[in-house]
C-alpha positions as CSV (number, residue, x, y, z in Angstrom):
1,X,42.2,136.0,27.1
2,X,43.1,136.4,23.8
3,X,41.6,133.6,21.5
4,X,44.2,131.0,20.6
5,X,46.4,131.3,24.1
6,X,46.5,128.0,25.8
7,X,46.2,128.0,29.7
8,X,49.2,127.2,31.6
9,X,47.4,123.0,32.0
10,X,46.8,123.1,28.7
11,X,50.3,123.8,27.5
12,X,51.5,121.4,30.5
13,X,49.8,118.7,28.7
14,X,51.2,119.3,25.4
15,X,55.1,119.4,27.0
16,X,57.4,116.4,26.3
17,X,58.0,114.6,29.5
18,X,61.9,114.4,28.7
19,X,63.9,117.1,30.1
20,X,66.2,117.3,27.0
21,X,62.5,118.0,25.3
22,X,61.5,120.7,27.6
23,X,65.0,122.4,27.5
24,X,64.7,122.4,23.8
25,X,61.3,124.1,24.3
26,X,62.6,126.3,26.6
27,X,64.9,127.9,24.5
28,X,62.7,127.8,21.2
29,X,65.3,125.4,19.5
30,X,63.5,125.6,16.3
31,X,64.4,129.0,15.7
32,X,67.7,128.4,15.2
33,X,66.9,127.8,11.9
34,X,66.4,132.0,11.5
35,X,69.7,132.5,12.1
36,X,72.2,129.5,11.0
37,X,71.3,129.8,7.2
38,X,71.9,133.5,7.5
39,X,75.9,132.3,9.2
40,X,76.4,129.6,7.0
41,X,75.9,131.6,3.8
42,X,78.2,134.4,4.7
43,X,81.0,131.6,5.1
44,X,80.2,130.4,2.2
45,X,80.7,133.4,0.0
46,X,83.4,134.0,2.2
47,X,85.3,131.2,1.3
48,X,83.9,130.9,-2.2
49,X,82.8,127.7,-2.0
50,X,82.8,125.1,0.6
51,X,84.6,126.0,3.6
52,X,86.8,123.2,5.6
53,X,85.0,121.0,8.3
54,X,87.0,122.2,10.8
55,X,85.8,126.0,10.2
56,X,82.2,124.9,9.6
57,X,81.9,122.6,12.3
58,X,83.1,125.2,15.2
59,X,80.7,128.0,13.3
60,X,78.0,125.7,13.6
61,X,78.9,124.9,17.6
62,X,79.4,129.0,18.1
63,X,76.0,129.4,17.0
64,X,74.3,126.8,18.8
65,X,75.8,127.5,22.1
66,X,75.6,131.3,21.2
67,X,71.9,131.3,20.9
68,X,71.1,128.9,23.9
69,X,72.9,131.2,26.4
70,X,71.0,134.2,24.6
71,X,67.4,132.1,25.1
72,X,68.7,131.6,28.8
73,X,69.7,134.7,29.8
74,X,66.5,136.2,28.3
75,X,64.2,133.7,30.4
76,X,66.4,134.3,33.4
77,X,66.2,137.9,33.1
78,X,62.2,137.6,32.4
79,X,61.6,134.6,34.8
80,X,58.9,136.8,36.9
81,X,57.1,138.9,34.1
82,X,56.9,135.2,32.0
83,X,54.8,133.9,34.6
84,X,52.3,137.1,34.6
85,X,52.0,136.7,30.7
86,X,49.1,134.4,29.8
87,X,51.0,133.9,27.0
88,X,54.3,132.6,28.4
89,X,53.0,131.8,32.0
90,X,54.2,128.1,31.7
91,X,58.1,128.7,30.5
92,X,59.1,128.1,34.2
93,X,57.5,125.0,35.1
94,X,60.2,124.1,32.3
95,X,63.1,124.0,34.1
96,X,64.4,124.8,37.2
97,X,65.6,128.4,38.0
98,X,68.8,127.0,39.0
99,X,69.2,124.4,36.0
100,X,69.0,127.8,33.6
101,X,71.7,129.5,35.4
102,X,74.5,126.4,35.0
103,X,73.2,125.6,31.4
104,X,73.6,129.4,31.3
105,X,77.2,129.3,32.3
106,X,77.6,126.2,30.7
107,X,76.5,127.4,26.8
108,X,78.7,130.8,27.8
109,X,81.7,128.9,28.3
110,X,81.3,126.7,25.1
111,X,81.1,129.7,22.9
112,X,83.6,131.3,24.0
113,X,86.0,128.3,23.6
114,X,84.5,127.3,20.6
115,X,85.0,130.7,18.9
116,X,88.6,131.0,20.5
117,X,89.3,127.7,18.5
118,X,89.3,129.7,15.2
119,X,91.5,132.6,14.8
120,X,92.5,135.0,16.5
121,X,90.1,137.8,16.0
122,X,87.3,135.2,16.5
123,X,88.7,134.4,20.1
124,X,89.1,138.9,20.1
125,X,85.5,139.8,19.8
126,X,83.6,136.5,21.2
127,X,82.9,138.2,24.6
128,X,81.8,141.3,22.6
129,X,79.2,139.6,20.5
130,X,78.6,137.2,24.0
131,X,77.6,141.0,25.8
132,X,75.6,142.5,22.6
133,X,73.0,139.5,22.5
134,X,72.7,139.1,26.5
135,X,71.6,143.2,26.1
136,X,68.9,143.0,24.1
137,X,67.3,141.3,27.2
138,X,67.3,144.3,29.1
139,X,66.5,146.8,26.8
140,X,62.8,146.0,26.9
141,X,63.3,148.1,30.3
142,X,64.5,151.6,28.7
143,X,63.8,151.9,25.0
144,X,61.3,151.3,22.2
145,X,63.6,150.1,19.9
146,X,64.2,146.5,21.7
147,X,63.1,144.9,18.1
148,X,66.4,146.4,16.5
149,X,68.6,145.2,19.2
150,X,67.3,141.6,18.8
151,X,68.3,142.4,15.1
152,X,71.0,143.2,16.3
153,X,72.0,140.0,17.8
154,X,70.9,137.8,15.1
155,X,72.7,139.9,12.9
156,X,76.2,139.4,14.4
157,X,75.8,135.6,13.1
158,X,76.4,136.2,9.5
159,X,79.5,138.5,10.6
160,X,81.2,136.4,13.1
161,X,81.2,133.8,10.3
162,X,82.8,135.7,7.7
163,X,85.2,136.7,10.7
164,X,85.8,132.7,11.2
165,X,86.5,132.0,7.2
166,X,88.7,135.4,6.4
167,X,90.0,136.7,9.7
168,X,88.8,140.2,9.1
169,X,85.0,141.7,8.1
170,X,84.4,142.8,4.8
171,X,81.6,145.1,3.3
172,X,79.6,142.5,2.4
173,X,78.5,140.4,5.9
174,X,78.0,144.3,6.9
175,X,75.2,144.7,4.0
176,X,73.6,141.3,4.7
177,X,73.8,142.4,8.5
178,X,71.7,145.2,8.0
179,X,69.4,143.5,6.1
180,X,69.0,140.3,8.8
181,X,68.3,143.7,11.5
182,X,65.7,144.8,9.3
183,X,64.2,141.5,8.9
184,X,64.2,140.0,12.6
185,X,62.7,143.9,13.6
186,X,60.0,143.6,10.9
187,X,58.8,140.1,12.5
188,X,59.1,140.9,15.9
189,X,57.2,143.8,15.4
190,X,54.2,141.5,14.5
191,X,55.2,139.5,16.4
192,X,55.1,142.0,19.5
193,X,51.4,142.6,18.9
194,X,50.0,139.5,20.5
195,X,51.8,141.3,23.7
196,X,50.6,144.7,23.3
197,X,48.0,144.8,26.0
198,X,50.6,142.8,28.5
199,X,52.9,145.2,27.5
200,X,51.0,148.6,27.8
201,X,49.6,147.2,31.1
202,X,53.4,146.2,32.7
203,X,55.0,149.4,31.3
204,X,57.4,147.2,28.8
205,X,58.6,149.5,26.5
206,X,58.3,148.5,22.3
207,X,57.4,150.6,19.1
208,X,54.0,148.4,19.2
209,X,53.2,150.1,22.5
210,X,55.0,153.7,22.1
211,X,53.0,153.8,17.8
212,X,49.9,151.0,18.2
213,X,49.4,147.8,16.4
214,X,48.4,150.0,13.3
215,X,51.3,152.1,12.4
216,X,53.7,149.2,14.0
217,X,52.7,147.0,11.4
218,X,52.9,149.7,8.4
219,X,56.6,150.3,10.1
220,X,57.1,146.2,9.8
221,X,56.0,146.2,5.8
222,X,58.8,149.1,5.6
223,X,61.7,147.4,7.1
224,X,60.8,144.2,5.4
225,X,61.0,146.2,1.9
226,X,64.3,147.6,3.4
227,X,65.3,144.1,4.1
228,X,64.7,143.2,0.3
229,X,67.0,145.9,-0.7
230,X,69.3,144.7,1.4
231,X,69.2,141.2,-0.1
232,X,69.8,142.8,-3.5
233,X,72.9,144.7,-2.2
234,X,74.7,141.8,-0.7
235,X,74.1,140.0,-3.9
236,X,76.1,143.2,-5.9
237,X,78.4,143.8,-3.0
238,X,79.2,139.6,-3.0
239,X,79.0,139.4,-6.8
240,X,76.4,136.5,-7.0
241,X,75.3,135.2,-9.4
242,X,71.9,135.4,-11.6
243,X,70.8,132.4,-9.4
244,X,70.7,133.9,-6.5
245,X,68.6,136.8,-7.9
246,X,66.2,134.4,-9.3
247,X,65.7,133.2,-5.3
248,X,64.9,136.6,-4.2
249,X,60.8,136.8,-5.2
250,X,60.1,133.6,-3.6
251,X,61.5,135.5,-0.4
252,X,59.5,138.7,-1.4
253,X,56.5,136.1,-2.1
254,X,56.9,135.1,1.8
255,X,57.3,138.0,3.3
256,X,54.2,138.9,2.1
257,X,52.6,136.0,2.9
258,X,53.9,137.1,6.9
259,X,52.2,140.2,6.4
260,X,48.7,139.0,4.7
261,X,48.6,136.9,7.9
262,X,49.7,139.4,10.6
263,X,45.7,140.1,11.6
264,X,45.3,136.4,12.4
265,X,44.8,135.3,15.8
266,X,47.5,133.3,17.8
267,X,47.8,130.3,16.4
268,X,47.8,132.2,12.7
269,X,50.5,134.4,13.6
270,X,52.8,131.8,15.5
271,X,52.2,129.7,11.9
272,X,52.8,132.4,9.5
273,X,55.5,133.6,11.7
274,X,58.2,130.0,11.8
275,X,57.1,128.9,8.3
276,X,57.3,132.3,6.5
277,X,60.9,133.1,8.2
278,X,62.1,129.6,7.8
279,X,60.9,129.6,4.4
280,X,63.1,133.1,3.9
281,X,66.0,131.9,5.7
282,X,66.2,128.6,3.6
283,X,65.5,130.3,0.3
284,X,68.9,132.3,0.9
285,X,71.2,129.4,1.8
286,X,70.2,127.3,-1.1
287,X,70.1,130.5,-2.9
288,X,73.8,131.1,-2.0
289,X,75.0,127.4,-2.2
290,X,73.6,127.1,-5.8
291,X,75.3,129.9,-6.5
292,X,78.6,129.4,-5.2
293,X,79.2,125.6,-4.8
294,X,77.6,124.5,-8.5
């Protein structure tokens, strides 16, 4: 076993005993905070300044029900190879098979009413962005390139919000798009590695099994300097200011960090991975709100 995995008792005993606790647990609620910023910045730039309450407060609900019926599906969809994974082998002693589904169906429907709420295109392209992020669940069974589609569906955050503000989709949320795929494919590549045996040994298909842990992480360092360029196009492209430029080697400083730690065990990855992309997508929301609300 792979130093730093708990057993399945051990991460029993470290489980909140309120369901509400191991829901939130379930779906790896603290990762939201990868996304939002990343949304809330776009409709920020989009509306030049502080959008109404109305606007941001249904952006905010999209994206919260948005990425719990993602989390869901994917668990439902993975409910059997979770349990043969020493590292996930306890996710369905979380909740019940049958509580995912509704709170499946559930999060589904309050998406798609939520985003219908806002304009018309919003209420267009909801079941569009609902399908995109339920496939990157499945792709794990016929391509390599799962990372990008989970890239993918993080990246339609930033874009749906522009969508919500303006109506219609500019080049800009496009160029930040591309650089949140880049980013989200870059840390799930090291992220991937802790899985690589599992993986090779159930015949999941990722770039970390079809290149090695070697060349995947070389492949990570490049899309995270592709993400940087990215960063520094949607400033041009937005016309932000020297603020927001100033922000940008702090997030170059962090993703470094990610990568000096990527040959950690575990725990060290797990660590490096939530504060170093938490770290990045804070940096860029303040970087943007300083920028455009001061």
């Amino acid at each position: 076993m792979v130093s730093g995995i708990k057993t399945s008792s051990e991460m029993m005993s470290s489980f909140g005993t309120g369901p509400v606790a191991q829901f939130l647990r379930l779906i790896r609620f603290s990762h939201t905070i990868f996304a939002l910023p990343f949304a809330l910045a776009a409709l920020i730039v989009a509306a030049n300044g502080w959008p109404s309450w109305r606007v941001l407060l249904l952006v905010i609900i999209c994206m919260v029900f948005a990425r719990t019926a993602a989390m869901l599906f994917n668990r439902l969809v993975d409910w059997s190879l979770d349990q043969r994974n020493p590292r996930t082998a306890s996710r369905h002693l979380l909740v019940s098979k049958l509580s995912a589904v509704i709170l499946l169906l559930v999060s589904s429907a309050g998406f798609l009413l939520a985003a219908s709420a806002i304009n018309r295109l919003t209420c267009i392209l909801a079941p569009v962005a609902l399908a995109l992020i339920f496939f990157y669940s499945v792709t794990k069974r016929f391509t390599s390139a799962t990372h990008f589609f989970l890239g993918l569906a993080l990246a339609i955050a930033p874009i749906g919000a522009w969508i919500a503000q303006k109506g219609t989709i500019d080049l800009a949320p496009v160029v930040l798009a591309a650089g949140v795929i880049c980013w989200v494919a870059g840390f799930d590549l090291i992220y991937a590695t802790q899985d690589y045996d599992f993986d090779r040994r159930e015949g999941i298909r990722s770039l970390v099994v079809k290149l090695g842990i070697t060349r995947s992480l070389r492949v990570a360092q490049l899309l995270h300097l592709l993400t940087f360029v990215a960063l520094i196009a949607f400033g041009f492209v937005a016309k932000l200011g020297p603020l927001y430029y100033w922000s940008l080697p702090l997030i170059a400083a962090a993703l470094f960090y990610e990568h000096k730690t990527e040959k950690r065990n575990l725990a060290g990855i797990n660590r490096a991975f939530f504060q170093s992309n938490a770290f990045v997508s804070a940096v860029f929301l303040v970087a943007v709100c300083v920028d455009r609300l001061l």
